[in-house]
N, C-alpha and C positions, 0 to 999 in steps of 0.2 A: 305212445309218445312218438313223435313225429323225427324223423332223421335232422332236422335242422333244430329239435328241440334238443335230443342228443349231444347234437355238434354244439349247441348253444351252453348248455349244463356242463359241459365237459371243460368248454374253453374258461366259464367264470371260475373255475375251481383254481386255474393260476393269478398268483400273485400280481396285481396291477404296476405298472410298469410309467413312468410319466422322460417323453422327450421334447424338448422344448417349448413344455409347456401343454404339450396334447396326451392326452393317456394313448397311449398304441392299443390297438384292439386284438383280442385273444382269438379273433375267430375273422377271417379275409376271406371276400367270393370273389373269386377269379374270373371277371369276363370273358367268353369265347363266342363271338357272334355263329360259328359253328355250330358249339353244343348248346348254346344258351342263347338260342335268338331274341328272349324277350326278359331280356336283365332287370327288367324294373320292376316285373313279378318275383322275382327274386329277393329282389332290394327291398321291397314293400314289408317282405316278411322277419328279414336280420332282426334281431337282437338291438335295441339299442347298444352303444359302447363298439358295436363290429365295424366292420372298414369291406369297404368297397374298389377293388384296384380295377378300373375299368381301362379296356385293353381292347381299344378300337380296329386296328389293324386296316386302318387306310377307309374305313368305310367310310362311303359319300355322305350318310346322317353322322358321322361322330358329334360335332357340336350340338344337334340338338337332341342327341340321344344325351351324353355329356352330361347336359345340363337338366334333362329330366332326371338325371340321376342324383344329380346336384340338389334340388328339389326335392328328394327326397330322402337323401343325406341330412339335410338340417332338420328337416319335419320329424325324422326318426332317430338323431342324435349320433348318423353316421359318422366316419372318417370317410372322405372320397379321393382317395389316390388314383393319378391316371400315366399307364404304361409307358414308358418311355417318350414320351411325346408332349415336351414343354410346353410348345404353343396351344397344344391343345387342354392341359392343366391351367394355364392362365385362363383361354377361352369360358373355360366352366366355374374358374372359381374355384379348384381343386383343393384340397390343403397340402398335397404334395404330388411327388414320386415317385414309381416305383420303375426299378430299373433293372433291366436284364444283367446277367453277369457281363455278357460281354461288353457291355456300354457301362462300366462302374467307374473308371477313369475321367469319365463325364461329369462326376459329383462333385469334385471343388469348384468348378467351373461354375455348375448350379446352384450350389451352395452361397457363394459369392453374389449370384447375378438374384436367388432368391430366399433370402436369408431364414423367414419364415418357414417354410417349405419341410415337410416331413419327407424326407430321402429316403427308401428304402433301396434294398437291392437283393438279386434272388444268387443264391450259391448254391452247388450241386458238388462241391468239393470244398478241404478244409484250408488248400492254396485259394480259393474263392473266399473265404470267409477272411482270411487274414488279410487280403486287395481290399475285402469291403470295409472294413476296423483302419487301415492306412489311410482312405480314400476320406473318411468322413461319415460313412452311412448311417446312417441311426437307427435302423435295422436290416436285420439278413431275415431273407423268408428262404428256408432250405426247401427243396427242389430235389 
């Protein structure tokens, strides 16, 4: 069995979870054009029901990386969340955000302007967790 079939088995064994209207997915792959130059062999392989937080970091392809991802988010019954970066979630077609701890104060604001939009936000303490619950989030990925 394969480590992503692992990951996969382990993540459906929790309880399904539904936020406005979207099941949140048990099992997220964290883009890093660093360690992960070619995301979409990644993405090809997920689990239906998993989620994809793509997390461009300025690069000159983000949009049409994006949106390859996007393309294969629907085809494979992804979530496609993308990093901190709105315009570039609208550009794709996103279903949300996901947001660094320190940009969580940013969520009513997005919340507002996209109502739709699955918010997440990442917390590496339990003062982070209680920001993201005041702020709106609709989920915390701990970190």
């Amino acid at each position: 069995m394969s480590e992503l079939e692992v990951l996969s088995s382990a993540a459906a064994a929790f309880p399904p979870r539904t936020v406005r209207g979207q099941a949140l997915p048990h099992l997220l792959f964290f883009t890093d054009p660093q360690r992960v130059p070619n995301p979409e062999a990644i993405a090809e392989r997920l689990p239906a029901g998993a989620g994809i937080v793509y997390r461009a970091f300025s690069a000159e392809d983000a949009i049409e990386r994006g949106r390859r991802l996007r393309v294969i988010a629907t085809e494979r019954g992804l979530l496609l969340l993308v990093g901190a970066h709105p315009g570039l979630a609208e550009g794709v077609r996103a279903d949300g955000l996901h947001m660094p701890e320190r940009l969580s104060a940013e969520i009513p604001r997005l919340r507002a302007e996209h109502s739709r939009w699955l918010i997440t936000v990442a917390a590496h303490d339990r003062g982070a967790l209680r920001a993201a619950e005041r702020v709106g989030a609709d989920a915390v990925v701990v970190s």
